[in-house]
C-alpha positions as CSV (number, residue, x, y, z in Angstrom):
1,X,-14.8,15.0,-9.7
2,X,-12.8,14.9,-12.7
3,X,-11.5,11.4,-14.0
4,X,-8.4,12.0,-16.0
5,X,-8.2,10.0,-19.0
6,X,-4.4,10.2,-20.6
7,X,-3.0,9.0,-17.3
8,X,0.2,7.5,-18.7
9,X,2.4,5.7,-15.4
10,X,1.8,2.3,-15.0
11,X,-1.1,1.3,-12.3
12,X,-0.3,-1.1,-9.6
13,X,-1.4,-4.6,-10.4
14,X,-3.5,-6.1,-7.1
15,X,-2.6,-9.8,-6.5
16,X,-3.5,-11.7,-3.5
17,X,-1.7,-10.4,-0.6
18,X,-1.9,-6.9,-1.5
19,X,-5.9,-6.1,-3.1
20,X,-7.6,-5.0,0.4
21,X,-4.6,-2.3,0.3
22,X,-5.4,-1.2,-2.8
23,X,-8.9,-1.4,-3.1
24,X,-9.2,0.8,0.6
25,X,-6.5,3.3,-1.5
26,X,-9.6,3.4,-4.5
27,X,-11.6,4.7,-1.9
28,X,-9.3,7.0,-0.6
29,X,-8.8,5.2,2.5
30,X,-5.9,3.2,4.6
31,X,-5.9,-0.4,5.4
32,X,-2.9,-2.1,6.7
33,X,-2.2,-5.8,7.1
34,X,-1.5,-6.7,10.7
35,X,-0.4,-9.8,12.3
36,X,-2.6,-11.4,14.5
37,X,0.0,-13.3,16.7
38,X,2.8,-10.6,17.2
39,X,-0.3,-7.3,16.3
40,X,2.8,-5.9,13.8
41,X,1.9,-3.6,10.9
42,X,2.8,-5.4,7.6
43,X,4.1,-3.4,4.8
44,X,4.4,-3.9,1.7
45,X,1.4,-6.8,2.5
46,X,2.8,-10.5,2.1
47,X,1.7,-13.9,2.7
48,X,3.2,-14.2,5.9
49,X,4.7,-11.2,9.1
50,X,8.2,-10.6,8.3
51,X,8.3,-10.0,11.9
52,X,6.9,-13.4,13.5
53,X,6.6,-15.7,10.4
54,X,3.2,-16.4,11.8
55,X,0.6,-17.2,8.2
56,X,-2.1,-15.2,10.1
57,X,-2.9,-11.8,9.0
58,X,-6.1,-9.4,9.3
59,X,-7.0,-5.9,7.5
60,X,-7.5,-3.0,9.7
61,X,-8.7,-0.3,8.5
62,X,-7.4,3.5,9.5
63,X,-9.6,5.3,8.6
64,X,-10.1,8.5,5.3
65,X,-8.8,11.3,7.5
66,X,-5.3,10.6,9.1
67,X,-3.2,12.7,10.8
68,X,0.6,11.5,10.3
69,X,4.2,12.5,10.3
70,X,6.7,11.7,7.5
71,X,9.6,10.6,8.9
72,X,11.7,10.1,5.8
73,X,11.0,10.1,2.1
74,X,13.2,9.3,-0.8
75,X,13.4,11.1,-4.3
76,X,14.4,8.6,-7.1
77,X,16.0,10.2,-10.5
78,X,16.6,7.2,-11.8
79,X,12.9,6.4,-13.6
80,X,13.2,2.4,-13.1
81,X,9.6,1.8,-14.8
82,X,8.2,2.9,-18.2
83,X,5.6,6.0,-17.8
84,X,8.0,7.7,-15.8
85,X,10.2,9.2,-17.7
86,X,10.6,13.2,-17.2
């Protein structure tokens, strides 16, 4: 494996709520926050289920090898963040 060195776009900072998302996406792996009183799929992670309101979250992990279907995807031309520039 080769670790590129003059990566230039800015890194996602991990705070609080969102680390076990990151740190699973390190390992090249999915974990989702998931409420535990309504079992809804949290996204971006948060302190609380947009869905329910409910404080009480858990980290389940997906798995390395996922099969999935984009739905939908957007393509931004407007570089909002420094590093992205074209």
């Amino acid at each position: 494996m080769t670790i590129k060195t003059d990566y230039e776009k800015p890194i996602p900072l991990k705070n609080q709520d969102n680390h076990p998302y990151w740190d699973a996406a390190d390992q090249h792996e999915l974990k989702l926050q998931k409420c535990t009183a309504c079992r809804s799929f949290i996204h971006p992670p948060g302190p609380a289920c947009p869905s329910c309101g409910s404080p009480e979250t858990e980290w389940e992990l997906l798995g390395s090898n996922i099969s999935a279907t984009v739905y939908s995807y957007v393509v931004s031309y407007r570089p909002f963040l420094p590093g992205f520039q074209q």
